[in-house]
C-alpha positions as CSV (number, residue, x, y, z in Angstrom):
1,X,0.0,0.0,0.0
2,X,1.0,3.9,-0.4
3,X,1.6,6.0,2.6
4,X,2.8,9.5,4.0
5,X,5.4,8.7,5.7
6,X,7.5,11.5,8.2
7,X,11.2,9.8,9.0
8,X,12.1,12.9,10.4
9,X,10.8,16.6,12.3
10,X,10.2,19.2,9.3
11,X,8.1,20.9,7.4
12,X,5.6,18.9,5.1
13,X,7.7,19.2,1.9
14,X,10.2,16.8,4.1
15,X,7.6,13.8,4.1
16,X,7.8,11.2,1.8
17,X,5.2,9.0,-0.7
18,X,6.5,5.5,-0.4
19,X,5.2,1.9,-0.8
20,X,5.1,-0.2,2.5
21,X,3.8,-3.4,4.0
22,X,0.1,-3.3,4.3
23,X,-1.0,-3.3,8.4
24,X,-2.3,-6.3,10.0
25,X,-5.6,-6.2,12.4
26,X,-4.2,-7.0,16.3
27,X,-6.6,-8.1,18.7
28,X,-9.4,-5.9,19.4
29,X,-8.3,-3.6,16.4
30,X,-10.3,-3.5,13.0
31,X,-8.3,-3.1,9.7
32,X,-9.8,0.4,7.4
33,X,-9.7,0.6,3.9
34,X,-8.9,4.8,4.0
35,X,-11.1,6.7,1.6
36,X,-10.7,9.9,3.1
37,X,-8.8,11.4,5.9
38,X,-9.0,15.2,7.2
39,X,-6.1,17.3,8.0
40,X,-5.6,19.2,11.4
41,X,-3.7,21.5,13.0
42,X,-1.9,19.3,15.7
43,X,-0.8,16.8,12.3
44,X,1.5,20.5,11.6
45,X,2.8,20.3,14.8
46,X,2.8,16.7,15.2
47,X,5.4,16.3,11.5
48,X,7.5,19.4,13.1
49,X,8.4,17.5,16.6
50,X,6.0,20.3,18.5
51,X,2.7,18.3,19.3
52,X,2.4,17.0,22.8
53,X,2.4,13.3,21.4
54,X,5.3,12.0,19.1
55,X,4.9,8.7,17.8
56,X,8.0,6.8,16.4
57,X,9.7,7.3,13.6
58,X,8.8,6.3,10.5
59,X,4.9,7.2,11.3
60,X,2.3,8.5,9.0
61,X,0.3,11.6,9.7
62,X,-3.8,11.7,9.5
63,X,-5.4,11.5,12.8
64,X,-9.1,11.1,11.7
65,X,-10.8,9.0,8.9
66,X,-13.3,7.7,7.0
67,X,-13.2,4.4,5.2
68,X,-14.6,1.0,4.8
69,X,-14.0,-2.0,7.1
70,X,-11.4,-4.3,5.6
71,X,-10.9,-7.0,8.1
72,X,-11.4,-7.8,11.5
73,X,-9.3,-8.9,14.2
74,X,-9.7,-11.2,17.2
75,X,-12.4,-10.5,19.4
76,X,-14.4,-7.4,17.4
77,X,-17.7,-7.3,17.3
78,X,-20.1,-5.1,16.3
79,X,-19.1,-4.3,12.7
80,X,-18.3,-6.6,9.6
81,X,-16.3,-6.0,6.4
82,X,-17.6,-3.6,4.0
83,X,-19.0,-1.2,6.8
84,X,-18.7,2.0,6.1
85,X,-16.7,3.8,9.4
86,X,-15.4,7.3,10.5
87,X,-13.2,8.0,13.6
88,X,-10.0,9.4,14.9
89,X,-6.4,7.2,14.8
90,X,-4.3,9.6,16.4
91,X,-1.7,9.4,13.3
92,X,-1.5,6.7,10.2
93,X,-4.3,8.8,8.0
94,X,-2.2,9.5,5.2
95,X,-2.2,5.8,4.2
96,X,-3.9,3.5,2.2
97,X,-4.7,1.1,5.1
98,X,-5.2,1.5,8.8
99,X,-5.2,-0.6,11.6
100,X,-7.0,0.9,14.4
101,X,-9.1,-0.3,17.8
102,X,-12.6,-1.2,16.7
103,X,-13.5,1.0,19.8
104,X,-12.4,4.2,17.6
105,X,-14.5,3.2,14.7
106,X,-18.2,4.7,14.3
107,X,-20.7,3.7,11.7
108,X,-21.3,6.5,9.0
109,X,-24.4,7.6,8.3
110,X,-26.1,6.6,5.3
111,X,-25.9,9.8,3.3
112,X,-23.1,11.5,4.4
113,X,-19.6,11.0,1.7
114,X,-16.4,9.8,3.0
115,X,-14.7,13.4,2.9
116,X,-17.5,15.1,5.6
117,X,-17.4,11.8,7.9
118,X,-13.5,12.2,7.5
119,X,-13.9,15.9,9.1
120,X,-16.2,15.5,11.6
121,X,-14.3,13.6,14.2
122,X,-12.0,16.2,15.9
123,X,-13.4,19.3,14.9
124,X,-16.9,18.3,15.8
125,X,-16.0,16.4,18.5
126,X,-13.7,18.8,20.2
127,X,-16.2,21.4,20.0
128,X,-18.8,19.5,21.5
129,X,-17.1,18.6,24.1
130,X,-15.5,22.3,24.6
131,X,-19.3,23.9,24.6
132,X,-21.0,21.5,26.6
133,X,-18.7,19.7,29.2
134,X,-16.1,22.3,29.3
135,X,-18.4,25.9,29.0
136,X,-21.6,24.1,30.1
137,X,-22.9,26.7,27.0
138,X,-26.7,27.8,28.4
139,X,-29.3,28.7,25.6
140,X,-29.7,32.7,25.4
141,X,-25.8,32.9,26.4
142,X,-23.6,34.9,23.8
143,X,-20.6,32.7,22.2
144,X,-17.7,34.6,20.4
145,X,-15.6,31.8,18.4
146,X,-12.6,33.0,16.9
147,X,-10.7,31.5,14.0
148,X,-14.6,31.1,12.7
149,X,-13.6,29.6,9.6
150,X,-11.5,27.2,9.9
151,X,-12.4,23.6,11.0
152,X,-12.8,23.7,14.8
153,X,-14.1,27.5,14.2
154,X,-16.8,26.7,11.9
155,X,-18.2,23.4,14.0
156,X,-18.2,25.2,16.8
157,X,-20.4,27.8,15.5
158,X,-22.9,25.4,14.1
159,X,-22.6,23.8,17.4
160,X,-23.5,27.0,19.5
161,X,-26.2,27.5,17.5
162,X,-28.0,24.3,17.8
163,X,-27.4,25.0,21.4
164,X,-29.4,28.1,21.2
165,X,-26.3,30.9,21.7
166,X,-26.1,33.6,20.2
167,X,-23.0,33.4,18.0
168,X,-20.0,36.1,16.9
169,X,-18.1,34.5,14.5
170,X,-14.8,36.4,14.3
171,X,-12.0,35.9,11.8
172,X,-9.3,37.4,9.7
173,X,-10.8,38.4,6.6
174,X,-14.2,38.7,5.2
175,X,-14.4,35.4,2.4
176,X,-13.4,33.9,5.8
177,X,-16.9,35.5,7.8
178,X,-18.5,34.5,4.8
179,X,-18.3,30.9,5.7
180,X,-19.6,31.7,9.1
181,X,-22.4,33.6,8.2
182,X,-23.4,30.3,6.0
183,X,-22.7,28.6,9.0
184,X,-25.4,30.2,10.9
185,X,-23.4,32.4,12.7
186,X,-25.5,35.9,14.4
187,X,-22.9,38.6,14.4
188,X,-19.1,39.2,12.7
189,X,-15.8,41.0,13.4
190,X,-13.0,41.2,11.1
191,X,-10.0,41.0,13.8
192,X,-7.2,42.0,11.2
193,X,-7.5,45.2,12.5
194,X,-6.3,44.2,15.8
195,X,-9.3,45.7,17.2
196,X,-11.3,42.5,18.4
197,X,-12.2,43.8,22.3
198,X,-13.8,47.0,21.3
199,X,-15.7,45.5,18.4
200,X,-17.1,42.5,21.1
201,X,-17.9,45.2,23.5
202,X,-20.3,47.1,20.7
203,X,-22.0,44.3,19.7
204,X,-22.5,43.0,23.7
205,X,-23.7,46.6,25.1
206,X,-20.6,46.8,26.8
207,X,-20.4,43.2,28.6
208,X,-18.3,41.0,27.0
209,X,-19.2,37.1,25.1
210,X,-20.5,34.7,28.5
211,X,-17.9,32.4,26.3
212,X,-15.3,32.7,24.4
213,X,-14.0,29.8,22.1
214,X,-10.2,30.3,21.2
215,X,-8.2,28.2,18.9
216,X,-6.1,30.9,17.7
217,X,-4.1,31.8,20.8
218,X,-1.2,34.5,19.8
219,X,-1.8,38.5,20.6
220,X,-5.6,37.5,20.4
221,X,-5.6,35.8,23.8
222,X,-5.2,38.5,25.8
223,X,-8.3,40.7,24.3
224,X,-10.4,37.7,24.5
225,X,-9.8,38.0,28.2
226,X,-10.8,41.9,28.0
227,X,-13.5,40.4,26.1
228,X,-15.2,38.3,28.7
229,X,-18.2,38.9,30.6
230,X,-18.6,38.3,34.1
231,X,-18.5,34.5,35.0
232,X,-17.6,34.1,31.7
233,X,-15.4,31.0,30.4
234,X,-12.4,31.3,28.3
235,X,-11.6,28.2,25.8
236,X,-8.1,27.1,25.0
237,X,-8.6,25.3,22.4
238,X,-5.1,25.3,20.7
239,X,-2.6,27.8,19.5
240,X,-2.9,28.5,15.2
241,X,-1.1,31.9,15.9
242,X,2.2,30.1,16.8
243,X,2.6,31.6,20.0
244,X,1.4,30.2,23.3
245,X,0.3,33.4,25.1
246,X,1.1,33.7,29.1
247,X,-2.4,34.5,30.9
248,X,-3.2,37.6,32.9
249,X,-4.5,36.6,36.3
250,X,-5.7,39.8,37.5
251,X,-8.4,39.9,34.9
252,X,-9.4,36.3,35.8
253,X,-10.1,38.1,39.3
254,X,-11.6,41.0,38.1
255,X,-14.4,39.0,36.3
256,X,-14.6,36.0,38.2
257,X,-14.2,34.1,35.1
258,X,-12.6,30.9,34.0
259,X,-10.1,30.1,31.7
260,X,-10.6,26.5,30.7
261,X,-8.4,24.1,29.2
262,X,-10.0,21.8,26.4
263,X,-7.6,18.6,25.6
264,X,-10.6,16.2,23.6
265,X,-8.1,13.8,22.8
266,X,-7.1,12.5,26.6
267,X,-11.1,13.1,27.9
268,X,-12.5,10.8,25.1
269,X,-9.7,8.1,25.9
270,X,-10.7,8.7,29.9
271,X,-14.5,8.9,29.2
272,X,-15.3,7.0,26.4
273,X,-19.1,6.3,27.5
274,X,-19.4,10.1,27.7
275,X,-17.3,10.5,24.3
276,X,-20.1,7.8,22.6
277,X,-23.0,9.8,23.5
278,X,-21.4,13.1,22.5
279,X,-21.0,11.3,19.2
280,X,-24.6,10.5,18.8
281,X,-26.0,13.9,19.5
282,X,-23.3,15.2,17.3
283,X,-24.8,12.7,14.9
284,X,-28.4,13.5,15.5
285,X,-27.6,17.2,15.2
286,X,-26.6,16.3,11.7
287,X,-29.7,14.0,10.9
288,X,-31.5,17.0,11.9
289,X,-29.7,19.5,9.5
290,X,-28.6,21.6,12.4
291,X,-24.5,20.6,11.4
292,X,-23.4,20.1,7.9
293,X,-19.1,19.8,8.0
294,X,-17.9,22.2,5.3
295,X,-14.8,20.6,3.1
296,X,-13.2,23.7,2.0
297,X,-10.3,21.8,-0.2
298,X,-9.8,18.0,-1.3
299,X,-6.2,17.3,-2.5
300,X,-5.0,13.3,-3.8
301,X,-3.0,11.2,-1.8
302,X,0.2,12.6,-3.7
303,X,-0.3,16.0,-2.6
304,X,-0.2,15.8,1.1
305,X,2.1,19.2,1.5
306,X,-0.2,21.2,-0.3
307,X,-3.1,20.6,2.2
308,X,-0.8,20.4,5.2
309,X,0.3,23.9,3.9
310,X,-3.3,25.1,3.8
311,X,-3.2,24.3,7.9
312,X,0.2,25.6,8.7
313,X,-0.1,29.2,6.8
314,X,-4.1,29.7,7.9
315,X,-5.2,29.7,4.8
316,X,-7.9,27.0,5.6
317,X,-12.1,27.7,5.2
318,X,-13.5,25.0,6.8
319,X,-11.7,21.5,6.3
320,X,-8.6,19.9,4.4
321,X,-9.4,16.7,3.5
322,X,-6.8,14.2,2.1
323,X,-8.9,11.8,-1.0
324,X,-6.4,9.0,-0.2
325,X,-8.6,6.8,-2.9
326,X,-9.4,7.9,-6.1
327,X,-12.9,7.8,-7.2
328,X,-12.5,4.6,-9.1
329,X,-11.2,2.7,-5.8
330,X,-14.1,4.0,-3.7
């Protein structure tokens, strides 16, 4: 089979296309045929030796997919070969084949295509569990998301709003607001200004967003914290600026707020019961209409920098996904 491999820390041009052995289903682990796999952030950081998690060398980025169930191994029940299955693998995307714990695999619904069930496993999951485990997001409550465009950004303004918030989509350019305003989003601010806190202020009479959902981190941080209403909650989601910002604890005082860390990757592997429902009202949302994942660029197999790039320089409306099959082999 082909894969991405990374054999050593560098920027995406370093990766290589190669042939390999294909993977063998372990106990307990089902074996994917990858159709599509979505690109995130932390696979940038992850190929650059700057993600939290750094799996051995040779490894294969991709940490979510969508596919069809190629085999089984020892022990799995609950799906059988030709199933058609979503969910995150932490890395090995970028490949052909994937052998991953059954646990990790969810049946796709009927009509949704390999690319959007690729894309909705981190992005919707980590804002789902960000709004309502982590915010405990009320109906009526205002939500400002930054980075509003881009994968997280974009589910968790679709998310808000089938919550009942009202949502302020804010972003770096208008084509970018565009995508939240199709999104469903309620207000907009252009932040390229630098002027995010004063705009939040106008459109909240003064009070601040009740939450504030940051994936951006950088200069921004700090204004979302000027931002913030009283008892408000402050989302770290991640850090697409580059920088990881130091936080002011005198305004944490001053508004009795909470700044609130959001790491979906450990909390699904500690609660996975609570992960699995997520899932389904994640799922139901979309049944419903109220969610429909936005693939904003589809590159082949061979062109795995390009939409790596996309991630790493911003330039991203909604999600990267990876068509690791061509439409012939789907």
């Amino acid at each position: 089979m082909k894969a991405v491999l990374c054999k050593a820390f560098g920027p995406p041009e370093t990766l290589v296309l190669e042939d390999v052995e294909d993977p063998i289903a372990g106990p307990g682990q089902v074996l994917v045929d990858v159709h599509a796999s979505a690109v995130n952030f932390p696979d940038v950081l992850m190929i650059e030796g700057k993600y939290q998690n750094r799996p051995p060398f040779p490894f294969s980025p991709g940490g979510e997919i969508a596919g069809t169930v190629a085999a089984l191994g020892e022990g799995v029940t609950g799906f059988e070969v030709g199933d058609r299955v979503f969910g995150g693998t932490g890395v090995g995307g970028f490949a052909e084949k994937v052998a991953v714990p059954a646990a990790a695999m969810r049946p796709m619904p009927d009509r949704m295509s390999f690319a959007k069930a690729s894309g909705i496993s981190t992005t919707y999951g980590t804002s789902y569990y960000a709004l309502k485990q982590r915010a405990d997001l009320k109906p009526g409550e205002t939500l400002l998301v930054l980075g509003a465009a881009g994968g997280v950004g974009l589910a968790a303004v679709e998310l808000g709003k089938a919550m009942g918030a009202k949502v302020i989509a804010a972003a770096s350019s208008e084509e970018k607001l565009a995508a939240a305003k199709a999104a469903g989003a309620d207000e907009f601010i252009d932040y390229s200004d630098g002027e995010l806190k004063d705009k939040v202020k106008a459109l909240t009479d003064g009070r601040g967003a009740d939450v504030i959902y940051d994936p951006v981190g950088g200069d921004l941080f700090d204004q979302c914290m000027r931002s913030i209403a009283w008892y408000g909650r402050v989302l770290v989601i991640g850090f697409a600026a580059g920088d990881i910002p130091r936080v002011p604890i005198n305004l944490i005082l001053l508004k009795s707020c909470q700044v609130v860390g959001v790491f979906f990757g450990a909390w699904s592997a500690k609660a996975p019961e609570e992960a699995a429902a997520n899932f389904r009202e994640i799922l139901a949302f979309y049944e419903e209409g109220k969610i429909d994942p936005l693939i904003g660029a589809e590159y082949p197999l061979a062109s795995y920098a390009q939409a790596l790039r996309d991630l790493s320089e911003r330039r991203a409306i909604g999600k990267v996904v990876v068509q690791v099959r061509s439409e012939d082999e789907r």
